[in-house]
N, C-alpha and C positions, 0 to 999 in steps of 0.2 A: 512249105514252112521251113523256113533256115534253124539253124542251129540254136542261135542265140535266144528265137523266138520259145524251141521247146523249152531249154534252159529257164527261161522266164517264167514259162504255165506251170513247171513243174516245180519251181521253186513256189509261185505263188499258191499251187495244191498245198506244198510242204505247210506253210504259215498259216492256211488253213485247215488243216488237218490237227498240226498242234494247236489249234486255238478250239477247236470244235474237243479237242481230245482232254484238254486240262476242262472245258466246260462239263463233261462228261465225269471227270474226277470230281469236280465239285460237286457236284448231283447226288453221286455215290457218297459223299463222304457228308453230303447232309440230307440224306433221305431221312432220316428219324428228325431233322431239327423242326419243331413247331413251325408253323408259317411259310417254310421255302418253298419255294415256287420251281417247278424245272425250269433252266435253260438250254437254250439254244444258240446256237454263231448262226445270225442275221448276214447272207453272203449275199452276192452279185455278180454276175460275171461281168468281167473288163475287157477291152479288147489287148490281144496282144501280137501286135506285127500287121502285116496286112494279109494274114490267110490263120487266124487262129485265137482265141479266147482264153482266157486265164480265168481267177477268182480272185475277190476283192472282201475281204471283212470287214463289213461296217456298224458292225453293233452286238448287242447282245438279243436277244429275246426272251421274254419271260413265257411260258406257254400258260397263258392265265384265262379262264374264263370268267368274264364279267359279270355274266347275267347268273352265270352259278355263283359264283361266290357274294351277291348280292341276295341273292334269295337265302344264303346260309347264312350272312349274317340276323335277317329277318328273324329267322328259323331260333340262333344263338339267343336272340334276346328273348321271343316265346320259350324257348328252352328253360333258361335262368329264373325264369319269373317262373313257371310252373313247379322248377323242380325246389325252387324257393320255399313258395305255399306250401306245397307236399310235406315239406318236412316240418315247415310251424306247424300247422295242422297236423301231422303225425302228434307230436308233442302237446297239442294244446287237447288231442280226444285222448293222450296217456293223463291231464288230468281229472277228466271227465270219467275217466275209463270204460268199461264194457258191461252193458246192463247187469245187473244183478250178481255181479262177483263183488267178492271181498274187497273194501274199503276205496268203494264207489260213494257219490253222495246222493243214490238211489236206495244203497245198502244201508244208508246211517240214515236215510229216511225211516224207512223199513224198517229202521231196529229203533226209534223214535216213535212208530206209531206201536208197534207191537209191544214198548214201554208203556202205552199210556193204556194199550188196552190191557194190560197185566195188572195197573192202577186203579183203572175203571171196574177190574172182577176184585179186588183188595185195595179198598181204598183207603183203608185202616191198617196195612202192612208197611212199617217204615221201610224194607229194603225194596219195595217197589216203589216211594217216595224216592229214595236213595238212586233207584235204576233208572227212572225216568228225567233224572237233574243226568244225572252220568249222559245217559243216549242223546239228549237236549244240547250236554257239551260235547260229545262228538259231531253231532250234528254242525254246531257252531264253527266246530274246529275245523273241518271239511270244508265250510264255505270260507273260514278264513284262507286255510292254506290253497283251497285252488284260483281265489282272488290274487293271493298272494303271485301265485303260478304262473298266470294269466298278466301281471302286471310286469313279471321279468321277463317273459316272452318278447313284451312290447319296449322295454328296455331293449332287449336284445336288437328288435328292429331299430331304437333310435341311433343304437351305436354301429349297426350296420352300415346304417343310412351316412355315420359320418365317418365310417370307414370307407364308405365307396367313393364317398366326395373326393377322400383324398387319395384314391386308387385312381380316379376318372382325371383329378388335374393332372398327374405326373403325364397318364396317354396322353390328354390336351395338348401337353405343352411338346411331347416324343412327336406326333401328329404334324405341329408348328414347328418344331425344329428341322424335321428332314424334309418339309414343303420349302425351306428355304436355302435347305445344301443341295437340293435336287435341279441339275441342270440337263437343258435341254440336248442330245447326242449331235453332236457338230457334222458327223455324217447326213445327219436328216433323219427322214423316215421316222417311223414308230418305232424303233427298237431304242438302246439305250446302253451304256457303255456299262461294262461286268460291275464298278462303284455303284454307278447309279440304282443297279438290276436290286443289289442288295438292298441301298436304303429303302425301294419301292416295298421289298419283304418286309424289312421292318416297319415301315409304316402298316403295310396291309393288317401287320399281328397284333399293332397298337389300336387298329381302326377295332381289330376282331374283337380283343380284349373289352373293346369300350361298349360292344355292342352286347357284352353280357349282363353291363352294368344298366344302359339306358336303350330303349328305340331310335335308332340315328338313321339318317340318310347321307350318302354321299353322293358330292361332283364332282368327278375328275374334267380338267379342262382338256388344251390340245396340248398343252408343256405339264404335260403330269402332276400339275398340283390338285389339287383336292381340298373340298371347300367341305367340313362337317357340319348336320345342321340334325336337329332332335326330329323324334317323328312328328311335331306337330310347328316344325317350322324356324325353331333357333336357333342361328348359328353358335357354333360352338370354338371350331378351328377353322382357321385359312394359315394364311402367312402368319398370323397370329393367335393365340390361345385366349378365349374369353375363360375366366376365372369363377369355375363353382365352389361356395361356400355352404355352410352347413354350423345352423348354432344351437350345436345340442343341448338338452337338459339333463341337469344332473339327476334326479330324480324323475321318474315316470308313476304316477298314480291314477284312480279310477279318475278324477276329476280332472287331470293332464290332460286337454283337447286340443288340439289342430287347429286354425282359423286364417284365412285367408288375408283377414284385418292385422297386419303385426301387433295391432294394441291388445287384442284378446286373444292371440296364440299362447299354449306355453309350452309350444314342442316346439323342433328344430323344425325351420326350413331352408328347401333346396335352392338355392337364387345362383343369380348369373352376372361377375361383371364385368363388365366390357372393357378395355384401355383406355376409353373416354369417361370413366366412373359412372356411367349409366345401369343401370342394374334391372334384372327382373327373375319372379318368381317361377320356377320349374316345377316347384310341389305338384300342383294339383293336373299340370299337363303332358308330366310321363306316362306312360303308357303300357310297358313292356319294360322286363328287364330284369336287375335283383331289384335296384332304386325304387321302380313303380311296386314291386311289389310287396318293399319293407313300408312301404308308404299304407297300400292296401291295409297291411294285417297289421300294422300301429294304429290306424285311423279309422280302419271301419271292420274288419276281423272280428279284433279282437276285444274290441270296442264293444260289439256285439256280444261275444261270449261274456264281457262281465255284465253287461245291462243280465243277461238270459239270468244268471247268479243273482244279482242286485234285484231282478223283480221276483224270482227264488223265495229270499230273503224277506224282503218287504211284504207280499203275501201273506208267507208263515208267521210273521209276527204278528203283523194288521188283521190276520185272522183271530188270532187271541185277544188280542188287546181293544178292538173296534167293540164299543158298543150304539148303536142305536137308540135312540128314545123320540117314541113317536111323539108330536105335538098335542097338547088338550083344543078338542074344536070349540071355539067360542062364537058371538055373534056381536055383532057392532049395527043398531041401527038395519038396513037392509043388506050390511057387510056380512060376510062367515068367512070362517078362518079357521086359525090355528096360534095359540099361542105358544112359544117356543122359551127355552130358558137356554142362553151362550152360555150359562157359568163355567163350564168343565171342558168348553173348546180352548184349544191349542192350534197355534201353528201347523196349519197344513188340514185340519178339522173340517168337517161343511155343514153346510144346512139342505135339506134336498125338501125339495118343491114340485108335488104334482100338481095339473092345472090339468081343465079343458076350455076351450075358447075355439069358438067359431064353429065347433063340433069336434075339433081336434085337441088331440093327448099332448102334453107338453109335460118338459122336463126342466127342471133349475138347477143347479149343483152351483153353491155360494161357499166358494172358501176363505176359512180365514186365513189372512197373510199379514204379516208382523215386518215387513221390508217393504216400505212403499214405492222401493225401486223398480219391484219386480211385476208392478201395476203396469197395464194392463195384462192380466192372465190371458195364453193361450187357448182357444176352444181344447185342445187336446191336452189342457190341465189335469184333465180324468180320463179314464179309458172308456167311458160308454161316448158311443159317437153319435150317440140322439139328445143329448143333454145339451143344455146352455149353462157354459161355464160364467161365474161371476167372481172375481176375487174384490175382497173388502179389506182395507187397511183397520186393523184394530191395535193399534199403536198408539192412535189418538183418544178424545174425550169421546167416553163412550156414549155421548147423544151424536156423535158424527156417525156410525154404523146405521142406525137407521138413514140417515141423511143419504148416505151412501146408498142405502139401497135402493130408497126410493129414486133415487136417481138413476140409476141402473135399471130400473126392473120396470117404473112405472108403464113404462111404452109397452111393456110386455100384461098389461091389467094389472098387475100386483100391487098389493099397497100394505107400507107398512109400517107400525106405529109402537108406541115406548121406547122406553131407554132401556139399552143393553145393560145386564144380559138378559133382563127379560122383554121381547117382543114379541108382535106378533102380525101374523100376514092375513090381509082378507082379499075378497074379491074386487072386481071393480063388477058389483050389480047389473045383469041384462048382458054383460060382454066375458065375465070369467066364471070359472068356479074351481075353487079350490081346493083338489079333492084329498090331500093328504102333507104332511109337512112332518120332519123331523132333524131331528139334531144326533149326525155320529160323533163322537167323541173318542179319544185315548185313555182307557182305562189304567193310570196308573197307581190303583193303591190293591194291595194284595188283599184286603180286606173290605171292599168296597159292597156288599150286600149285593153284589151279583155273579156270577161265571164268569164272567170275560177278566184276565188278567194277563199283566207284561210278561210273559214265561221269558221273552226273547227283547233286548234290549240294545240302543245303539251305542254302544260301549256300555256308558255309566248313565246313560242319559233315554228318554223315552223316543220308539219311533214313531213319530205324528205321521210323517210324508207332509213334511214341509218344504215351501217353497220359497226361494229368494232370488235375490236378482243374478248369486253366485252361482245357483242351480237348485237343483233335487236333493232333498233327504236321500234319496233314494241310490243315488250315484255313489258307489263304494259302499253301501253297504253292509254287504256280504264280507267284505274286507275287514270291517267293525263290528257286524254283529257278534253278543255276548249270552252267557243264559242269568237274568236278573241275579245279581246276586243275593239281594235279598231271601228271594227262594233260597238259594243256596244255605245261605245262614240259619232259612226256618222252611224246610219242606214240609213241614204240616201246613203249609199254604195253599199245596196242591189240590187239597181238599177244604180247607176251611177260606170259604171266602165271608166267612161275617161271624160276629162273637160267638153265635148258636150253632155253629157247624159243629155237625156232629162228625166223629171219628171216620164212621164209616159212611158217609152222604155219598154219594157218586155224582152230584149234580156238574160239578165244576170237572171231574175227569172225563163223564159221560161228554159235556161240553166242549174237554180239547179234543176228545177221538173226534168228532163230528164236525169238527172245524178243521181237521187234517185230511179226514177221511172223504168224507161223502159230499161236504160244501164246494160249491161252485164259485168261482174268481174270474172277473176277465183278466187279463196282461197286456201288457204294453205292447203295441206294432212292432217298435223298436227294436223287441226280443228277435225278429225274424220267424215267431210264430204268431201267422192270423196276420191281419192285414188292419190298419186305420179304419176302415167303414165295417169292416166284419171282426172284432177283435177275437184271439182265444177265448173259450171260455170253460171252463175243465176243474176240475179239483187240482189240488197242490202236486200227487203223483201223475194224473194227466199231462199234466204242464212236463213235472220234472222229466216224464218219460219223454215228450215232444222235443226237448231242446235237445236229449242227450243222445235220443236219436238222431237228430239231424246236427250233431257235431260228425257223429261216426258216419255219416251218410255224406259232410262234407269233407272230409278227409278221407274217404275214399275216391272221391269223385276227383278229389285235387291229383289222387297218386295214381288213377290213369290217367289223368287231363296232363301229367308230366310225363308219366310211362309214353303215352303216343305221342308227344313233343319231342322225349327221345328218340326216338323209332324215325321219326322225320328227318330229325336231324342225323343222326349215324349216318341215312340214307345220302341225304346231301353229301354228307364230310365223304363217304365212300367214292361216292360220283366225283367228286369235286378232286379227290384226291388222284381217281383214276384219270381224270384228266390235266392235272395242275400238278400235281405229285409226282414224283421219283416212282418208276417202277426198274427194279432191278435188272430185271429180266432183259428190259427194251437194253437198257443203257448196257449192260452187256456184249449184245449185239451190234448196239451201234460200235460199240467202242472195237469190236472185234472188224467192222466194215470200216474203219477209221484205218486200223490199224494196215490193213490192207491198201487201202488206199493211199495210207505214205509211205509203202511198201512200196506201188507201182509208180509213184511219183519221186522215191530216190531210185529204183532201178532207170526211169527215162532219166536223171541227172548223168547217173552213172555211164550210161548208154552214149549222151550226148561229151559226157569226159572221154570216152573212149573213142568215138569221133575225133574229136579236138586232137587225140594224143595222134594218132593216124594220119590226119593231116598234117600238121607239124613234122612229121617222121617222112613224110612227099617231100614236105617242101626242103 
């Protein structure tokens, strides 16, 4: 090996020593920065002379794992989305609160019924009159405010939702921007020059970030671009940024729903669009993330905790207020029946109809309906799931209800005959028999010569459980319910339900303990208690205690279902770190075997200067 040749390897050690060595500073000086990546000097040996090898820099290296930091992003969106729930859910069982403590709405039940039995032993004591409107309006005021509660929660999600839209476009567009400053290293190879190492970091942190907000998948090609696309298949980023939009409501109520249809939505949706003005919906095909999961707990959460309130409500009042009146059995020729009087139905009202035919028990449930939009009614217009639901328009002349009915029902043997409101239903001879019939009605006159009365009220107005083409009575509620004011104004009504009531009757307090207490209800499927074919079926505290348990049973469940999402994820970021991460310790070392190394690569310069000077001094 001649002179010139060590000169050469040792200089080219030098250039690679300094270039491995300031890589090592940067490492050091952004071990804490989010996202970076260690580097490396990508080297090669060259040949140099013909009896000896040099070193050649041709790049940088990111020391990056793929499959790990793929599976951490995975991990970041189950993360987000978990630890998301856990905290609505924390908050939404703080308005529920914890069985049996102080100003629960299990507690204001509780001091509601223990009013009415304090009423029921002193029915002729005005400050139990007085105690029982009181506990009536905490009761109310409970279901307003945690309606109330419950409805800012889901605000909370819609403005999340369009806080993230536009935390996800700025990533998009960071994403799209460095896919198009990023060039391929003119050396070759996979590695990439120290500019390029960085924007890869920043893309990576932009990808990570994004993957807190939604489920995304990524492509990297062979020139390091990367092609973003959601977990269920749309592109998001390439060279270009597709644009998510988001068009929030300013108001969120029980009656505010979701829909797929833009014409019957009245909440925000997530959509996508394209550079070519093409557009599409993301709502309902996120998956994971904060996005999927502000989506969840606006649309079906918490959607669910107000129905559990809303059928609460509607219950407790429909308890009091429902009266029944059985039909008078008549006969027509070889017909028998029942004749029935509509006068005192209302919106949302029915008529119920037992039968047997063919040997088998059959059920009818006919309700009135005042919105002939809302024609044809659901089977699941009522909660019993062995009823044949009928809705009748009574809007029009009232010789058209019978028309109606018979139209409806006759296939089923029924047959039915006068003008509303008085009819009545018979058999069809040899095929039906009609073994009971009655009409429930809304009692709303405080003095109406029976027990049942409106203690509970929807606002100013009576609750039927009416139905329209815009929805349910029943929807909000809890948000509306009031204690009759009327009462208010004359609690001797508590007791006196007709001119002769005497002071101390118990009949009508006897009647609301009993209808609080010990009466059976089913509830709606929708509650998330009981099922469509099996519905609940319990008293008012049954129910209440069933939903308020299985708030706190799902916010428990939510805040480990995040607890071990975190535990996974740390695990990853540790690993991921220990391999893709700055460790101190290493870069120390190395930089100490660096230093050495252009230690013995200026001693061979100097060695080979010292030659040179020697010869020169011969010649």
């Amino acid at each position: 090996m001649g002179l010139g040749d060590a000169l050469s390897i040792a200089m080219a050690g030098l250039r690679a020593n300094q270039a491995a060595m300031s890589l090592v500073s940067s490492n050091v000086a952004n071990a804490e920065t989010p996202g970076y990546v260690r580097k490396t000097v990508d080297q090669v040996t060259t040949p140099s002379g013909t009896s000896g090898s040099g070193v050649s820099i041709i790049g940088v290296n990111r020391e990056l794992d793929a499959y790990l930091q793929s599976q951490l992003r995975t991990e970041t969106s189950g993360s987000s989305y978990a630890s998301l729930r856990a905290d609505f859910l924390k908050q939404l069982q703080g308005l529920f609160g914890d069985p049996n403590s102080t100003g629960t709405l299990e507690n204001s039940f509780n001091s509601l019924t223990a009013a009415v039995r304090a009423l029921s032993t002193s029915p002729d004591s005005t400050s139990a009159r007085i105690g029982l409107l009181n506990a009536a309006q905490v009761m109310s005021g409970a279901l307003n405010s945690m309606s109330n509660g419950i409805q800012a929660l889901r605000t909370g999600a819609e403005t999340g939702l369009s806080d993230s839209v536009t935390t996800a476009n700025n990533l998009l567009q960071q994403i799209a921007s460095i896919n198009n400053n990023i060039r391929t290293n003119p050396a070759g190879g996979t590695s990439t020059d120290a500019a390029t190492a960085s924007l890869l970091d920043q893309r990576d942190q932009a990808i990570s970030q994004l993957s807190q907000l939604m489920d995304i998948r990524v492509v990297t090609d062979s020139s390091n671009q990367v092609t973003v696309f959601t977990g269920a298949g749309v592109q998001l980023a390439g060279m270009q940024a597709a644009k998510l939009s988001f068009d929030a409501q300013g108001t969120v109520t029980p009656s505010t729903t979701w829909s797929s249809n833009p014409s019957q939505s009245q909440l925000g949706s997530v959509k996508v669009t394209y550079p070519d003005g093409s557009t599409m919906d993301l709502t309902s095909s996120l998956k994971s993330g904060k996005m999927a999961a502000y989506i969840e707990l606006r649309d079906k959460t918490l959607v669910q905790a107000q129905t559990q309130l809303d059928q609460f409500a509607a219950s407790m009042a429909s308890a009091l207020s429902d009266k029944t009146t059985a039909g008078t059995a008549v006969t027509s020729g070889t017909q028998a029946g029942f004749s029935l009087d509509l006068s005192n139905m209302k919106s949302g009202n029915t008529i119920n109809i037992s039968y047997t035919t063919t040997g088998a028990q059959r059920t009818v449930t006919v309700m009135r309906v005042d919105d002939p939009a809302a024609l044809p009614l659901p089977q699941t217009a009522t909660l019993d799931p062995k009823d044949y639901v009928v809705g009748i328009d009574f809007s029009g002349a009232s010789g058209s209800i019978t028309t109606q009915l018979n139209a409806a029902l006759n296939g089923r043997n029924l047959q039915f005959t006068g003008t509303a409101p008085n009819i009545t239903v018979l058999n069809n001879a040899g095929f039906s028999t009609v073994t009971a019939a009655s009409v429930t009605t809304t009692e709303t006159s405080l003095a109406g010569g029976s027990a049942e009365l409106p203690l509970f009220t929807d606002g100013t107005s009576a609750y039927t459980g009416a139905l329209s083409s815009t929805g349910t009575q029943m929807t909000g509620f809890a948000q509306r319910i009031a204690v009759n004011s009327a009462l208010v104004n004359d609690p001797s009504k508590l007791v006196a339900y007709s001119a002769t009531t005497t002071a101390g009757d118990t009949t009508r307090p006897d009647f609301i303990l009993k209808q609080l207490t010990t009466s059976k209800y089913l509830y709606s499927p929708s509650t998330g208690v009981g099922s469509s074919t099996a519905p609940y079926n319990g008293t008012l505290e049954n129910y209440l205690q069933q939903f308020v348990s299985q708030q706190g049973s799902n916010a428990q469940a939510a805040s480990q279902l995040a607890d071990g999402q975190s535990v996974v994820l740390n695990t990853l970021q540790q690993k991921y770190s220990t391999n893709s991460g700055v460790n101190m310790d290493e870069e120390m070392a190395h930089l100490l075997s660096l230093q050495n190394a252009y230690s013995a690569n200026a001693r061979v310069m100097s060695t080979v200067n010292q030659m040179y000077q020697a010869l020169m001094q011969v010649m």
